[in-house]
C-alpha positions in Angstrom: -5.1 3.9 -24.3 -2.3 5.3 -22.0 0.8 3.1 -21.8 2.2 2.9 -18.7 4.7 0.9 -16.8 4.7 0.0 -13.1 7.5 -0.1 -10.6 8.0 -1.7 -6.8 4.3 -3.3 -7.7 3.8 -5.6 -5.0 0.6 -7.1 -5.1 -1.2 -4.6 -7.4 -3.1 -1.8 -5.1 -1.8 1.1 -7.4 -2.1 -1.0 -10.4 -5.5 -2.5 -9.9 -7.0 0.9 -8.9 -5.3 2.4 -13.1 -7.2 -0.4 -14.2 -10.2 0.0 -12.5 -10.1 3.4 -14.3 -10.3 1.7 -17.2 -8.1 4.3 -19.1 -4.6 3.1 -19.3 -2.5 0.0 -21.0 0.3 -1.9 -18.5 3.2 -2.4 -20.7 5.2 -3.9 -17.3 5.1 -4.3 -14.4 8.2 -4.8 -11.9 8.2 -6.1 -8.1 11.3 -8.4 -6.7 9.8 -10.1 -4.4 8.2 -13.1 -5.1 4.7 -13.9 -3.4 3.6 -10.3 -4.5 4.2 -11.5 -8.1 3.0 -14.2 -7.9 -0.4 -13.1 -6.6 -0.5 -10.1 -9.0 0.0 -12.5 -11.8 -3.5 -14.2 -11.1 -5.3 -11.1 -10.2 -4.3 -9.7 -13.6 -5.4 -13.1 -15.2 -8.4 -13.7 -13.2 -9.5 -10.0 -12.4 -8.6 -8.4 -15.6 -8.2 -11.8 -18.1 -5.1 -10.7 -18.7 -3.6 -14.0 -20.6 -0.2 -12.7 -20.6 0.2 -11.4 -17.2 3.5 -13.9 -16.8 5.2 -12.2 -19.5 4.3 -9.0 -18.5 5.2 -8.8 -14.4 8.6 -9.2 -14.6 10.2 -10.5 -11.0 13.5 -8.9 -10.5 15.9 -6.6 -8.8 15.4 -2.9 -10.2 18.3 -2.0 -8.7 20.4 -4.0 -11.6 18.7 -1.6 -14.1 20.8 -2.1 -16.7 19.9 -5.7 -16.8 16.5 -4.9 -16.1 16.0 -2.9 -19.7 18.0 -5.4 -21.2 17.3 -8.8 -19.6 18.7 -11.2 -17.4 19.9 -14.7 -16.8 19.6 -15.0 -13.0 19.8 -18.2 -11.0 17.4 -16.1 -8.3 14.9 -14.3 -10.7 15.5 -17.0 -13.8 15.9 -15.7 -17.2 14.0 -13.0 -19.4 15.9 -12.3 -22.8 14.5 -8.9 -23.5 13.9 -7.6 -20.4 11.6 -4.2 -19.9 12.8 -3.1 -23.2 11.1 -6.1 -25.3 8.0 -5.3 -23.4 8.0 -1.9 -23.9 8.7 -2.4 -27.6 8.4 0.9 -30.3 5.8 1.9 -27.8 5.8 5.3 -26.1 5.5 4.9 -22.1 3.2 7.5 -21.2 3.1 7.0 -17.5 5.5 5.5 -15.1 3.6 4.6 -11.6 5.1 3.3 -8.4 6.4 4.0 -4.7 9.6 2.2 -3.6 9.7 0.7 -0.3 8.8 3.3 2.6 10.5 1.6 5.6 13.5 3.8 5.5 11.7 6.9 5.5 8.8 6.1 7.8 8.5 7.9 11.1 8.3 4.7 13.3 10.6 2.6 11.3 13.3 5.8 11.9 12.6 5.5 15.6 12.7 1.5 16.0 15.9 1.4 14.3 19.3 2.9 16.3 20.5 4.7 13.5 17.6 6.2 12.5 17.4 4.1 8.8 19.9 6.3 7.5 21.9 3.8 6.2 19.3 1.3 4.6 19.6 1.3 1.5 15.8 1.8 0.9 16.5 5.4 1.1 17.8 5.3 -2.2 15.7 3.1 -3.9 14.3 6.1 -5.6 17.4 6.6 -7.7 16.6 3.1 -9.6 13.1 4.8 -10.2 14.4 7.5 -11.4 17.3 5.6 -13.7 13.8 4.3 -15.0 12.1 7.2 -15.5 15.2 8.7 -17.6 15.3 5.8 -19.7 11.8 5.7 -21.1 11.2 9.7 -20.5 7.2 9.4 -20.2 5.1 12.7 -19.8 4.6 12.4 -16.4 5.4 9.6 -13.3 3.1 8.8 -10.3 5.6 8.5 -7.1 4.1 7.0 -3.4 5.2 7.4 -0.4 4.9 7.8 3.2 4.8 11.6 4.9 8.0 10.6 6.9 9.7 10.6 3.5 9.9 15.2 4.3 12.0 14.8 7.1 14.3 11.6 6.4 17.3 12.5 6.8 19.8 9.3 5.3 23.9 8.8 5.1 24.9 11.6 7.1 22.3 13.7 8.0 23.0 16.5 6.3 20.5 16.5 3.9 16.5 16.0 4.0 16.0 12.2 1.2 12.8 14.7 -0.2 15.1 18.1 -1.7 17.5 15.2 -3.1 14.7 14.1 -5.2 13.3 17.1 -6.0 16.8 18.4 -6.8 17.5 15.1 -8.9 13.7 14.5 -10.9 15.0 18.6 -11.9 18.0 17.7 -13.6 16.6 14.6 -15.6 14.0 17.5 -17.1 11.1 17.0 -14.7 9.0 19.4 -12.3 7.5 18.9 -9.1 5.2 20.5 -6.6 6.9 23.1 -4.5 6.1 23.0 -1.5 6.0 19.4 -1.7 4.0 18.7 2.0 1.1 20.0 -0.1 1.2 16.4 -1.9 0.3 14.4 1.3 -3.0 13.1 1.6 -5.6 12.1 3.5 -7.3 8.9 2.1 -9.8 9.0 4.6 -11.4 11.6 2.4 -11.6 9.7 -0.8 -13.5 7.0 0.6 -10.6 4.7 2.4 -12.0 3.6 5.8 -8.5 3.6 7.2 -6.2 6.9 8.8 -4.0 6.2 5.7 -2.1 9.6 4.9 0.3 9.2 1.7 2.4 11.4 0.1 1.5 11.8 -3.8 4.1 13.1 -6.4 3.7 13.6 -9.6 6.2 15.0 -11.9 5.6 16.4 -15.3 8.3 16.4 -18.5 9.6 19.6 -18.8 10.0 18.9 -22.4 6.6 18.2 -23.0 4.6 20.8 -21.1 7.2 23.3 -20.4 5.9 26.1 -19.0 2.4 24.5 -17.9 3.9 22.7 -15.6 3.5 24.8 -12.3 -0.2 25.6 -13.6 -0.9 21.9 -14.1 0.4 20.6 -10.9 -1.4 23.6 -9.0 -4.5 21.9 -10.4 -3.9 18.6 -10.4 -3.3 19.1 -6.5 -5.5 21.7 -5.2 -8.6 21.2 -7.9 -8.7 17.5 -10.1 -7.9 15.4 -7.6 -9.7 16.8 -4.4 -13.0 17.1 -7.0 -12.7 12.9 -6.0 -13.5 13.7 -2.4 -16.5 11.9 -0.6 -18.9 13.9 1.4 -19.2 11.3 3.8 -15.9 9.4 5.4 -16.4 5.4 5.0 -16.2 3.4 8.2 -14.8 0.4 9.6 -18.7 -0.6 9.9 -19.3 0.2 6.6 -16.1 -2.0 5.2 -16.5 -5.5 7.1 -19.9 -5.0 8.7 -21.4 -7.3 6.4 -18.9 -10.1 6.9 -19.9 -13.2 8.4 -18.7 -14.0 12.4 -16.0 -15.8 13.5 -16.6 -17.2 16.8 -14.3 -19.0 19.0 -14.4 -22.1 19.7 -13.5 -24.9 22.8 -10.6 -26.1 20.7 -8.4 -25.2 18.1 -9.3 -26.4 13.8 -7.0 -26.5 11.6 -8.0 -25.2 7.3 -6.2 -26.7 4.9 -3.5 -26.6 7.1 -4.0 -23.4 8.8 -4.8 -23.4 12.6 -7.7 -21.4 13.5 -9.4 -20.7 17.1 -12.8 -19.7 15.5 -15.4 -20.9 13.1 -15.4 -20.8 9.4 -17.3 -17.9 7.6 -21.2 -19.3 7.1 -21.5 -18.3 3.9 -17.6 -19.2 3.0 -16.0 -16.1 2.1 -12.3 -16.2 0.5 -9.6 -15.1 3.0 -12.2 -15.0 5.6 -10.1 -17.3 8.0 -9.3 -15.9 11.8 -5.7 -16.1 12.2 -4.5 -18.2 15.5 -5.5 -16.6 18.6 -4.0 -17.8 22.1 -7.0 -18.4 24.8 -5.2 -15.3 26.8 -5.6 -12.9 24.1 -9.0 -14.5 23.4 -9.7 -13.1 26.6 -8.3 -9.6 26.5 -9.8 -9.3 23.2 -13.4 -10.1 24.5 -12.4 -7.6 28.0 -11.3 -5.1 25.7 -14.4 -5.4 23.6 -16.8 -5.1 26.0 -14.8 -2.3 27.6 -16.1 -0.1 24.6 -19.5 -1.6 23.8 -20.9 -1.0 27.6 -19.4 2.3 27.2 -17.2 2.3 30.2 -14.3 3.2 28.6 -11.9 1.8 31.1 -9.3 0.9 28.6 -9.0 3.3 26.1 -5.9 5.2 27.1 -2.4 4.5 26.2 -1.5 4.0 29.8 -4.5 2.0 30.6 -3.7 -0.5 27.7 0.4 -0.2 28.8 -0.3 -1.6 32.6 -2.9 -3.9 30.8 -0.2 -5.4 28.5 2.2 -5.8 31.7 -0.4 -7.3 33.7 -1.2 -9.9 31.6 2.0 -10.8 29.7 4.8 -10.0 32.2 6.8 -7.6 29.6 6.9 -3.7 29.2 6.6 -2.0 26.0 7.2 2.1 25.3 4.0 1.6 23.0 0.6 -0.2 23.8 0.2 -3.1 22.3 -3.7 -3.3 21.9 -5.8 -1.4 19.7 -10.3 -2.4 18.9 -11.6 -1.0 16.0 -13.9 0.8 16.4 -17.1 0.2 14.1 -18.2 4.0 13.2 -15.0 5.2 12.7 -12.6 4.5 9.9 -9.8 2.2 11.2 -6.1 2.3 12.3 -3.4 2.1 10.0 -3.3 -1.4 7.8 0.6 -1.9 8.1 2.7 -4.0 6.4 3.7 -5.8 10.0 0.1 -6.3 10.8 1.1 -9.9 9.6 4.0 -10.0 13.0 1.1 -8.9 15.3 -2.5 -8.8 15.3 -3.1 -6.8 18.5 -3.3 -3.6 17.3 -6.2 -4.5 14.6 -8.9 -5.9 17.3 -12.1 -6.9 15.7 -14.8 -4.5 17.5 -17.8 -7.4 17.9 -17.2 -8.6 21.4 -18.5 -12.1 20.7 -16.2 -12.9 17.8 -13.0 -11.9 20.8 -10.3 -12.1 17.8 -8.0 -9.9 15.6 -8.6 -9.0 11.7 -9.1 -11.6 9.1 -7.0 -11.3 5.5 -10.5 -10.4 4.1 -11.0 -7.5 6.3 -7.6 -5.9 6.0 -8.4 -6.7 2.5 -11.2 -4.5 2.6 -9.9 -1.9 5.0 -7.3 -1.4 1.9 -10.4 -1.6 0.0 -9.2 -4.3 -2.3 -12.1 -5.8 -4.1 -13.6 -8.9 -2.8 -12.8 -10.8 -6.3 -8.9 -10.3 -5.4 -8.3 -13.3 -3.9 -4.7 -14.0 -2.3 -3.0 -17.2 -2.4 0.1 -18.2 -0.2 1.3 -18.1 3.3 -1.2 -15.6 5.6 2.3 -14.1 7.0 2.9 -12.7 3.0 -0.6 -11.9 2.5 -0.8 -9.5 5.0 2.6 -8.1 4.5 1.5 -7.4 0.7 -2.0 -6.0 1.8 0.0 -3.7 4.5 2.4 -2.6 1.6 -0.1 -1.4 -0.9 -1.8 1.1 -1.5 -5.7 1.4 -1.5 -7.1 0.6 -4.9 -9.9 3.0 -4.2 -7.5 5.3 -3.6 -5.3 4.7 -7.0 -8.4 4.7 -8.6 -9.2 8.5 -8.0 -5.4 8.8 -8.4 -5.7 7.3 -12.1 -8.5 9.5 -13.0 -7.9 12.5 -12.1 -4.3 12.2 -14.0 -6.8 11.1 -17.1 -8.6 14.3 -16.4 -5.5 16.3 -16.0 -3.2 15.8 -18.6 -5.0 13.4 -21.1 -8.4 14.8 -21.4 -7.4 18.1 -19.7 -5.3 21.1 -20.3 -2.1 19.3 -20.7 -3.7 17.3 -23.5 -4.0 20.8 -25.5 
């Protein structure tokens, strides 16, 4: 087996997709925050009988790496007395996997804030990856992030975040593609029904492949990993299709303490509650619904949806504000503040009138159905937002397996 450790891991998307593959050992895994932690502990016990999942997902602040390697006595994250390092063991770390935070660098986040994120301190969150990635030295590293990550510019603009990590990953002894816009993908074309594109990085030891490293990453990137295309692109129809309907209802339920506008799922499905919707947007979903399934196609622009918005609400927004999947198409984006705002992730069945269930993001992410995620719905859907696909990881996981541990860099 191939050891690996796993940084920023949120709920598990990456990680649950490597283990899907079946190829590779988790030595650690690391994620601060604490619903994601505590959800990926259970998925690893109950989805991969993992007994000592709580030893092994370690919550704390990688940006205190020093104490991270060594451990910690923390009245926010409690105590560990061995940290990464006890986990790790004698072992060689093969693989280290994981994408810190992409607010800073995405596109919208840059324009939403005034200062463009270049002074969040996400932007260098990459460093503590890298302190990481020094420390153990594995043969290669797995890096995800959003596209927006090529042009961020942070601290004074000078600079583009991407050549700073190329430029640093170089001097700790590792290669990466060049040109690195080459690395962004679509995952619509590995079977992810959901415009999801993702820039992929993976950066081999110079020390162990030396001058194979161009030729491997030419491969990995134009050959093994595209040969885990679909021929056909999944659909939003072919994700929740089969789900049961939510209809709404003359008055409001509440489910184990969760207040709900529709009907339960007949047969119960886990996570398969509707979120709260008013009896206005209950409306406009249903106008908006119909709008598309009688073909009239009165409110499909951006300026349609805009004066719809003002019409209804009273405010203005520089975006519009509703969005109906549409069922033979893959989806939207699945973002991480899908749990803010459900108005951009319209269910497309006119007679259910409501926005996405956990379940269906769930599924749009392509997390398994047997993943099931405990806690408040506003963390649930910020974690399933955050992660990447599984499906996705999956091929990801494989075609590394192919690459450099069955492949030519195993030679």
């Amino acid at each position: 087996m191939i050891n690996t450790i796993e940084l920023f891991a949120g709920c598990g998307g990456l990680l649950d997709g490597f283990e899907q593959s079946r190829h590779y050992k988790m030595l650690g895994a690391v994620e601060w925050e604490k619903a994601p932690c505590d959800n990926l502990i259970r998925r690893l016990q109950d989805g991969w009988q993992m007994k000592d999942a709580d030893k092994k997902v370690l919550r704390f602040d990688i940006q205190r790496t020093d104490e991270l390697f060594k451990g910690w006595n923390d009245t926010e994250y409690g105590v560990s007395e061995h940290g990464l390092d006890g986990l790790v063991g004698n072992r060689t770390v093969d693989l280290i996997v994981g994408g810190p935070p992409c607010q800073a660098y995405s596109i919208a986040g840059r324009v939403r804030d005034a200062n463009g994120m270049r002074d969040d301190y996400r932007n260098y969150l990459f460093e503590s990856y890298l302190k990481v990635v020094d420390h153990y030295k594995p043969k290669a590293f797995v890096f995800e992030n959003v596209p927006g990550i090529l042009s961020a510019k942070p601290g004074d603009g000078q600079r583009n975040i991407i050549d700073i990590i190329q430029e640093q990953f170089s001097d700790a002894g590792y290669v990466l593609l060049n040109p690195l816009k080459d690395a962004v993908i679509d995952m619509t074309e590995y079977g992810v029904p959901q415009n999801r594109k993702r820039i992929i990085i993976l950066g081999l030891s110079r020390n162990v492949y030396g001058e194979k490293c161009e030729d491997l990453l030419n491969e990995f990137y134009y050959t093994v990993l595209p040969s885990h295309k679909v021929t056909k692109k999944r659909t939003v129809r072919d994700a929740i299709g089969d789900l049961p309907a939510l209809y709404p209802l003359e008055h409001d339920q509440k489910v184990d303490g969760v207040r709900t506008a529709h009907s339960l799922p007949n047969p119960y499905v886990p996570n398969h509650i509707a979120r709260w919707n008013s009896k206005r947007d209950i409306e406009i979903f249903k106008m908006l619904e119909e709008d598309i399934e009688s073909g009239r196609n009165k409110y499909v622009t951006a300026d349609a949806l805009k004066k719809l918005y003002t019409e209804r609400t009273g405010k203005t927004s520089n975006v519009h504000k509703y969005h109906v999947l549409r069922w033979d198409e893959p989806s939207n984006l699945i973002p991480a503040h899908l749990y803010k705002d459900g108005l951009r992730h319209i269910h497309p069945d006119s007679k259910q009138a409501r926005s996405i269930t956990i379940r269906e993001a769930a599924r749009l992410q392509t997390f398994p159905d047997n993943y099931i995620f405990y806690g408040s719905s506003t963390d649930i859907f910020k974690m399933i937002g955050n992660a990447v696909p599984p499906l996705f990881a999956k091929c990801v996981a494989e075609a590394v397996f192919d690459l450099l541990f069955r492949g030519k860099g195993n030679e």
